[in-house]
N, C-alpha and C positions, 0 to 999 in steps of 0.2 A: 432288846432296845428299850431304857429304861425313859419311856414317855414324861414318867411326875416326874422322875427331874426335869427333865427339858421342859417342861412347862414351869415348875418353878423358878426356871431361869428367865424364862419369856417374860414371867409376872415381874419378878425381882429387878429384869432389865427395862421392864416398862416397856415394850417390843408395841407396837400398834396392836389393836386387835384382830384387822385384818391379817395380821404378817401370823400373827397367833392362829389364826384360823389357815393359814397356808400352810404354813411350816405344820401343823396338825393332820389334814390332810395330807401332804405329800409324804411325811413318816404311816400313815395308813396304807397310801398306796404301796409303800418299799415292803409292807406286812402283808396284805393284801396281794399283792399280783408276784408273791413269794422269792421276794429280792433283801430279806432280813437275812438272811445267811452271808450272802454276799458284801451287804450296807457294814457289818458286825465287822467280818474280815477287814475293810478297807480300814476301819477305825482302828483294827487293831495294829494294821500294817503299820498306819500313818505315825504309831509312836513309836511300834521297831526299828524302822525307819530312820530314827532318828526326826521325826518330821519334814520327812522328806516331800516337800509342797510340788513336786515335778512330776516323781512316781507316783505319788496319792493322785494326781488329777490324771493322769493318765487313767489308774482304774477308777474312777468318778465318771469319767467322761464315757465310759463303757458304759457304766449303769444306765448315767444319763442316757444316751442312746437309748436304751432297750427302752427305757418310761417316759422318752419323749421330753425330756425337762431340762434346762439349760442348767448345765456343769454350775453356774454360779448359783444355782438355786442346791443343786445338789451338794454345794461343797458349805454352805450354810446350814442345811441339816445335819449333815455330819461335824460341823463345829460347835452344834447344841447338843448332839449327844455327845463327842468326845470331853466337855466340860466337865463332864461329872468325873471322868478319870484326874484331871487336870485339879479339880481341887483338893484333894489329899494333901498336892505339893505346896500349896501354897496354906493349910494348916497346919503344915509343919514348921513353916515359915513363922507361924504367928499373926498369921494375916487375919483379922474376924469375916464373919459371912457380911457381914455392912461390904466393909472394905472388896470381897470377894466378888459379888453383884456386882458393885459399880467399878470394878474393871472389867468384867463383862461386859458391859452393857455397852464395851466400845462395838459388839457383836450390832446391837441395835444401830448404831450410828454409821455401821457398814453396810448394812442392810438398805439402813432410807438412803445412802450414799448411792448406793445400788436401783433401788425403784427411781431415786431423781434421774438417773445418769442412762436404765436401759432400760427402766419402766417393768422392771420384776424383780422377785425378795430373792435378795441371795448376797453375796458379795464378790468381787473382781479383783480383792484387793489378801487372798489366802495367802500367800508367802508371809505377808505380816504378821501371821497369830501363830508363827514358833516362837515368840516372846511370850505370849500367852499360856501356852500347855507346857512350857518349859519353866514358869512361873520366873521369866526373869523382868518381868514387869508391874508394875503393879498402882494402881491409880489413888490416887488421894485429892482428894477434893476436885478441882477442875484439869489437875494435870496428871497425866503419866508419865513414872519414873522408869527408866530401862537402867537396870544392873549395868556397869562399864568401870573401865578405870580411864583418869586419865593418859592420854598417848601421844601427845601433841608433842613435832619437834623443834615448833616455833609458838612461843617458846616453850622448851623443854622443861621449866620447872614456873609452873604459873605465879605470880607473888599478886596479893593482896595486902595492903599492910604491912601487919605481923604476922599473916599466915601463909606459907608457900605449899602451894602443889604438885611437887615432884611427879615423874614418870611413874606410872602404877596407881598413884593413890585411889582412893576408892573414888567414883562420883556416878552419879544419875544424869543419863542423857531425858531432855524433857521432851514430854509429846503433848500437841494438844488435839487430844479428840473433838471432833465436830458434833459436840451433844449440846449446845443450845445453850447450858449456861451459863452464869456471869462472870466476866470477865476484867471485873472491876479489877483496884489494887487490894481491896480487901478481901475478895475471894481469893487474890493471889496471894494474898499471903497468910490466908487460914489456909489454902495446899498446902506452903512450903513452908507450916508448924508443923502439920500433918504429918508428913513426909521429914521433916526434922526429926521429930520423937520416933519415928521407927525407924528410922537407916543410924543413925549415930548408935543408938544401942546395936548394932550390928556390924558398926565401924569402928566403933570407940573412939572416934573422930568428935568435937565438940563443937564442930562444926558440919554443915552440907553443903557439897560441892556439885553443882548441876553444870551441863553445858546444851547448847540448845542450836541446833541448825534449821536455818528454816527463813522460807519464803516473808515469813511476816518480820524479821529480825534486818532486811536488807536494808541499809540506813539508805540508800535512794527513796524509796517509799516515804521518810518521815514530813517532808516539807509539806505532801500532798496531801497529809492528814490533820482534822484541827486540832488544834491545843489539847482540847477533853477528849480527844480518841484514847480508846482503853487498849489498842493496837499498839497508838505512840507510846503509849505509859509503858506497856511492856516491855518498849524494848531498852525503856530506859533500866528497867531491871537489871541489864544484862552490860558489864565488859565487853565491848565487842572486839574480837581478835582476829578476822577474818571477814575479806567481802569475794563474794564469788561473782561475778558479772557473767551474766547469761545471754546468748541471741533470742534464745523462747520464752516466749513466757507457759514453761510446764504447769505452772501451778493454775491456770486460770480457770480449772475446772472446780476447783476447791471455792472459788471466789461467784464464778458464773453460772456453773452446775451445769445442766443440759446445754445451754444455750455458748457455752467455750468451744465450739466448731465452727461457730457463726462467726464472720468476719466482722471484727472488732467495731466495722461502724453500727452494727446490727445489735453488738451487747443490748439488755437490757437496762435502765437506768432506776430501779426501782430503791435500791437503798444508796447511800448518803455514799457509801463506800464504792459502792459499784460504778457511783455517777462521778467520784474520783481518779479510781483509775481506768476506768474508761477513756477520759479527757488526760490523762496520765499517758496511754499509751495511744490513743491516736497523734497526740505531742511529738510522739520519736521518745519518750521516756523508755530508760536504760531497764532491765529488768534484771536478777539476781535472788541471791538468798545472803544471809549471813549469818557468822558462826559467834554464840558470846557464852560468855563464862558465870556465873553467878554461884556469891558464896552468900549463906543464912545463916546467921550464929545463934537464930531461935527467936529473938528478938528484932530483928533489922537486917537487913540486905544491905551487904557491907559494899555490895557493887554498884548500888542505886544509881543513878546519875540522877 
């Protein structure tokens, strides 16, 4: 179990200190109360596998048992030391150690996701990070991009202008990690130069073609938010081609954190946003996600609205 890695991931991801002092700990105990043979295997499984997130927590949750430690904490160590195998792939890629860390460090952002949500370090959310150690993702500035082609049957061939995007073509589904930083138009669009100069060398494409599903992109949302919300501006980024209307509001954990099991009159009203859709959804406001398209030719977002 190679520790100075996983510690230089901790440092590199900026991990709290205390999550550093757990996660250091808990890899002593797996050495310590002689479960390093075992911890080894599981890692190794988890890439023969195919990353297989159902069979790996199966034998996690074994371990777990025997040390007393909740699977989510256990399955968190094992995604700090499986990193070190994971970054080979993505130096082949061309990707630098800059760029390598700070797509890790979605690891951190799962983690405090994890201590807000059940009050200990680990994460709840494994199936996610087969993009990860398959290096089909990979972060540039404030977004992460997921490898994809377009597949859409409505419409089947996207048009922009002068540019169309037929079935297959290459594009980046976008993520956005809950890491805190800004989320202005100009952070968004040093990402999506970032992210321009390396996927078009890899497409030959002179263009980048993203598409982006998600809770913050539901054009019901936009009326409820002011002018300068960098939420609105987003989604003006984005063609929108798709609205999904929902009976739950699934995402209210992302917005509420701990306190999204409390009945809606109970929210917290502590920021600008919360105290929005709060009065949003005690209203009877409709709740969804929505799907949009955005092209970057390096220079300008040709989808802007």
């Amino acid at each position: 179990m190679n520790l100075n890695f996983m510690n230089l991931l901790l440092d590199s991801c900026r991990f709290p200190e205390e999550a550093k002092v757990f996660f250091n700990d808990l890899a002593d105990r797996v050495i310590s109360e002689g479960h390093e043979e075992e911890f080894l295997f599981i890692n190794d499984f988890y890439f023969s596998s195919g990353l297989d997130t159902g069979k790996t927590e199966d034998r996690l949750k074994v371990l777990s048992a025997k040390m007393g430690v909740s699977v989510y904490s256990m399955w968190m160590l094992h995604l700090l030391i499986a990193a070190e195998r994971a970054k080979p792939l993505y130096d082949k890629r061309g990707v630098s150690d800059e760029v390598f860390f700070d797509t890790f460090s979605d690891l951190r952002a799962k983690a405090l996701e994890c201590m807000e949500e059940y009050g200990i370090w680990g994460t709840f959310v494994a199936g996610w990070y087969g993009l990860f150690y398959s290096c089909r993702i990979i972060k540039f500035g404030r977004f992460e991009y997921e490898d994809g082609e377009y597949d859409r049957e409505n419409p089947p061939t996207y048009v922009c202008g002068d540019i169309s995007v037929p079935r297959g073509t290459p594009i980046k589904g976008i993520h956005i990690p809950s890491s805190g930083e800004p989320f202005d138009l100009e952070a968004r669009l040093e990402s999506y130069r970032m992210a321009y100069e390396f996927y078009t060398k890899e497409t030959g494409l002179d263009y980048l073609v993203c598409e982006c599903g998600s809770w913050l992109l539901y054009q019901g949302y936009e009326d409820i938010l002011p002018e300068n919300s960098n939420i609105r501006s987003f989604m003006h980024d984005f063609d929108m081609v798709k609205r999904r209307d929902e009976d739950h509001f699934g995402d209210n954990w992302r917005l509420f954190g701990k306190y999204h099991r409390l009945p809606v009159e109970e929210y917290p009203e502590d920021t600008s946003m919360r105290r929005a859709f709060k009065k949003y959804l005690l209203e009877g406001g409709r709740v969804g996600e929505g799907d949009g398209i955005l092209i970057f030719d390096g220079e300008k977002l040709l989808t802007r609205r």
